[in-house]
N, C-alpha and C positions, 0 to 999 in steps of 0.2 A: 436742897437737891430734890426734884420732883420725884416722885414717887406714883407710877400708875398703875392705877386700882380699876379691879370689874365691882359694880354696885349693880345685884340685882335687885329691885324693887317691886314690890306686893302690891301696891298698888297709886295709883296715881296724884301728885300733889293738887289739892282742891287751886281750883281755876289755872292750873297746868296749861291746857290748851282750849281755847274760846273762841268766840265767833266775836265781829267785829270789833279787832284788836285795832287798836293806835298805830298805823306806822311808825318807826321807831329808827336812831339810826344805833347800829349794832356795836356794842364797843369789845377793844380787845381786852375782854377780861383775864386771859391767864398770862397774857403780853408782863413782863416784870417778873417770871416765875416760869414758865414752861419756857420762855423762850425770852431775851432780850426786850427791852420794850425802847432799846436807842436803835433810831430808825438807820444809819449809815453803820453800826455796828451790825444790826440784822443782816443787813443787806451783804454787806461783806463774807459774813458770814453763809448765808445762802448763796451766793457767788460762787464762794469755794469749792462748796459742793458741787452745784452743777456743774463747774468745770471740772472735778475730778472725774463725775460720771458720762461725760459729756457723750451725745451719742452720734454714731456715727453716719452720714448718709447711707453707706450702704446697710446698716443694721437697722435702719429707719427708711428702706423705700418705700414701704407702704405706710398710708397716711395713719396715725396714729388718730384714734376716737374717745381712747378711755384710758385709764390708769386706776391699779390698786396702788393705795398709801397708807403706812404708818401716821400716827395720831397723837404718838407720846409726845415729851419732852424732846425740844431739838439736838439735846447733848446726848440724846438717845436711838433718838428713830432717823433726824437729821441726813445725818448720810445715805442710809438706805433708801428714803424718799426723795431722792436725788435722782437713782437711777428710775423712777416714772418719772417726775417730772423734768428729767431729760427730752424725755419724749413730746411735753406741751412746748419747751421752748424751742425746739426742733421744728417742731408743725408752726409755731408762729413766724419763723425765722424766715425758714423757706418759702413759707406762703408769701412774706412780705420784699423775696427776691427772685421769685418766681412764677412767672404767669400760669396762672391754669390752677394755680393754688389756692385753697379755701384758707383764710384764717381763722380761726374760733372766734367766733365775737359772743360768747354766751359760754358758761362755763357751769353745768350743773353740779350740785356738790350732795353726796349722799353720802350720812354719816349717823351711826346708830344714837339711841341717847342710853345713856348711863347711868340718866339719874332723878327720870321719872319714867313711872312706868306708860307705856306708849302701845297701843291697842290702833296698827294701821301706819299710815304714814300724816308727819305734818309737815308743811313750811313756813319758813320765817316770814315773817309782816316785816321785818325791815324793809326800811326804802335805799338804805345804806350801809354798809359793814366798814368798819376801822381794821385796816390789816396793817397799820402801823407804814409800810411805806407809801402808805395812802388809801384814800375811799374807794370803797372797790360799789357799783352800782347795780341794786337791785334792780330787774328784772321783772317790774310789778304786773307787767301787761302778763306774759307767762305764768305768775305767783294766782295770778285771777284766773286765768285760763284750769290751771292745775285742781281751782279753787271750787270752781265750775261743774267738774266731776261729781262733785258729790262724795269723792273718796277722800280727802284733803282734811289734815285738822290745821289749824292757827294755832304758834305758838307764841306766848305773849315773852317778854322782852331778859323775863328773867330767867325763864328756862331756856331762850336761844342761848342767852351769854354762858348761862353755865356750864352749858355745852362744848366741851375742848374739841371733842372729834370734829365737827365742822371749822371750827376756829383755827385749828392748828394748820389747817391748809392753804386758809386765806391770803398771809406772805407771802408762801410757797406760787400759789397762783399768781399772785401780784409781779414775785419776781422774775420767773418762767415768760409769761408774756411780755416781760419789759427786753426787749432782745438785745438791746448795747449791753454787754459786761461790762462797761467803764461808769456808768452809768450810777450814780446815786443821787437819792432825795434830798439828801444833807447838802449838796453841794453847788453852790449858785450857777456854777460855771457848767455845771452837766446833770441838769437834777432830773432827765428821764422823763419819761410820760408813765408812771406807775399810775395804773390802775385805769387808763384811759383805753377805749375804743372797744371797749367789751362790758360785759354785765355777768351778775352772776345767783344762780338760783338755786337757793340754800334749802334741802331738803333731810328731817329726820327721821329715821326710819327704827320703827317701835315692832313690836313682837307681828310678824306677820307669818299664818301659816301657810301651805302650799298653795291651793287657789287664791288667797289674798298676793302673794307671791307673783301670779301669772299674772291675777289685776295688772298690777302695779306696771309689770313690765309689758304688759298692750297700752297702758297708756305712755308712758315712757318711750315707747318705742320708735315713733313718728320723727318724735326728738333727734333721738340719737342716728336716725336715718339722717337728718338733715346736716352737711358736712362745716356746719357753721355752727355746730354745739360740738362741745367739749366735755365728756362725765369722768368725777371726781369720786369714785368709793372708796371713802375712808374706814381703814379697821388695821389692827393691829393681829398678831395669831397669839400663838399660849402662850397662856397666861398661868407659870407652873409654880407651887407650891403652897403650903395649906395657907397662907392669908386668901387666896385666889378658893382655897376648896376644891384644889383641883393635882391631884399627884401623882397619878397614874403612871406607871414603870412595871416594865416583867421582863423577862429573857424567853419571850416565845413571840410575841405579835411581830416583831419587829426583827428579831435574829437572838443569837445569845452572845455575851462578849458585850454589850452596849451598857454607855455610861449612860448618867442620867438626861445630858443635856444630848446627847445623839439619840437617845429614843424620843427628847419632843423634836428633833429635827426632822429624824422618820416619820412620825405623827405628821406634824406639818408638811410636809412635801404628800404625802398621801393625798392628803386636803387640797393642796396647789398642784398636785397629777390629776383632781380631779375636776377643780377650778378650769386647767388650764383647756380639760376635754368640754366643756360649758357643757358639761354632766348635771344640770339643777336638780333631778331625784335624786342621784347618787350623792352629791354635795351633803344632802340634807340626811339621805341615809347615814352618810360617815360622822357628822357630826353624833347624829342619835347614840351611835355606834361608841365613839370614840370618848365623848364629851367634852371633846375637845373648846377648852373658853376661847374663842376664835369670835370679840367683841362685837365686829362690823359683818355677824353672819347673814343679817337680815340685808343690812346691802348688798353684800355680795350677789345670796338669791336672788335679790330684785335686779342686780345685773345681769344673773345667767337669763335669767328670764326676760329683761330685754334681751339681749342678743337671739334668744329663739324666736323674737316677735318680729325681730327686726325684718329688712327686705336683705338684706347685705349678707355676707359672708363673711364671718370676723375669726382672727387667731388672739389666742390668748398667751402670752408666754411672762413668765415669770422672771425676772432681770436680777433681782436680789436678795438676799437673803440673812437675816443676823438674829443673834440674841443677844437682850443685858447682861449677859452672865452666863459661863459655863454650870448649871449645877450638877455637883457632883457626889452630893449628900439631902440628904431630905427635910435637912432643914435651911435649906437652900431656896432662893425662887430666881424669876425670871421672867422677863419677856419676850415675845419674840418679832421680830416683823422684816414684812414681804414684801416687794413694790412687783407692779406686776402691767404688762402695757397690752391694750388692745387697742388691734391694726383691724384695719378694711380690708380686703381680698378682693372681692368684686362682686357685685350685686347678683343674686340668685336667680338663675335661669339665664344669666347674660352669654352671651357667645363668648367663648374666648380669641 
């Protein structure tokens, strides 16, 4: 049974992140353990989801750009990440049934690390990622471009794989963009075009404070204007009880009369009321505030902060919402996680 852990680290594993690393192709390291590693058992299984969450054109008239996603175990976060990446297979669906539609060919993936300590943002040197129902294609032209900055680290092969939060998403995208539901890899007669006609650019994002924050998302920003990129910020919300260090409960902040597992629900939706106002002070305020272990913080920030750079006018709304576990005693834990979709409006200053 997987078990997801916050690992905060003091300081950085020697030769972590380097400069002229080896492209590499990415393998699916927690594949056999977080998640199935039989490629038509995946598939199925991700299938189901998106068809339980499946979304609806009118709930999706405006073109979807981003999504927040869970990161655990798929017998845990699975479902809830369902309802964002409803929203990628919806945008690639339509696009590819209707004129005037952009399809993502470029899928950025922002996802914190866990498990070395990280001072800024890096991306992956892979030339290739294994998401098990197939290779999904780095993006090296943009990986250099990013690289080019000056703000960019290299991470070498062993800290990519270790890395679940990017990883865990990789299927998820694979099978989002593969638009036949009937569709599997395993099967001679309908094995799909998994992983074909797009690229994807794997980025990890390390302790960044408020102006490294804006950085990030003026460069970033260009990007997500253009309606042929797709961004992926990966994070889970709290993470409650003392393995995590983290147990916060009273009968005031929140109302009186709450149990344990409805005051981190109130905590968390605080956080996603202020997510969803693309509030980046306030985000960062609340966090200070709350302490809330809310893993994929730094992405997120770097997402509100594209969105302010951006040229466009985007809405944020939150789709789902779960935990592992009710707890109801303090020796209890839990996780929790959010999917969350961001739509276009219409470009700033445009006439309506």
């Amino acid at each position: 049974k997987n078990v997801l852990y916050l690992v905060l680290m003091a300081s950085a594993e020697p030769g972590a992140f380097a400069s002229g690393v080896t492209r590499y192709r990415r393998r699916a390291s927690h594949a056999g353990s977080w998640y199935t590693s039989q490629p038509s058992t995946l598939n199925a299984q991700l299938e189901g989801w998106l068809a339980t969450a499946a979304v609806s054109r009118t709930a999706a008239s405006a073109p979807a750009r981003a999504i927040i996603a869970p990161h655990a175990g798929y017998s845990f976060s699975g479902p809830t990440a369902a309802h964002a990446y409803g929203h990628l297979r919806h945008a690639a669906a339509v696009a590819s049934s209707a004129e005037g539609q952009v399809r993502p060919r470029r899928v950025f993936v922002l996802g914190p690390s866990h498990h070395v300590y990280l001072e800024g943002c890096a991306v992956s040197m892979a030339s290739a990622c294994d998401a098990v129902l197939g290779d999904l294609v780095v993006d090296t032209e943009v990986v250099e471009s990013l690289l080019a900055t000056g703000h960019f680290q290299q991470t070498t092969s062993n800290v990519d794989e270790d890395e679940h939060s990017i990883e865990m998403h990789l299927p998820y995208i694979t099978r989002a963009m593969e638009t036949d539901p009937s569709s599997d890899p395993a099967d001679a007669h309908n094995p799909g075009t998994f992983g074909e006609g797009f690229s994807v650019v794997c980025i990890m994002v390390g302790q960044v404070n408020d102006q490294q924050q804006a950085l990030y998302g003026s460069i970033l920003a260009p990007y997500l204007e253009d309606p042929e990129n797709f961004f992926v910020v990966s994070s889970d919300f709290c993470h409650w009880g003392s393995r995590f260090r983290c147990t916060p409960f009273d009968q005031k902040t929140y109302g009186k009369g709450l149990q344990i597992w409805e005051y981190i629900s109130a905590m968390d939706h605080e956080g996603m009321d202020i997510i969803e106002a693309q509030d980046a002070r306030g985000f960062n305020a609340y966090l200070q505030r709350t302490k809330n272990t809310i893993c994929g913080r730094y992405p997120i920030a770097v997402l509100l902060q594209t969105l302010a750079a951006a040229g466009d006018d985007y809405e944020v709304k939150f789709e789902s919402y779960a935990q592992s576990s009710q707890v109801t005693k303090k020796t209890d834990s839990s996780v929790s996680y959010a999917s969350a979709v961001v739509t276009s409006r219409v470009a700033r200053g445009a006439s309506s």
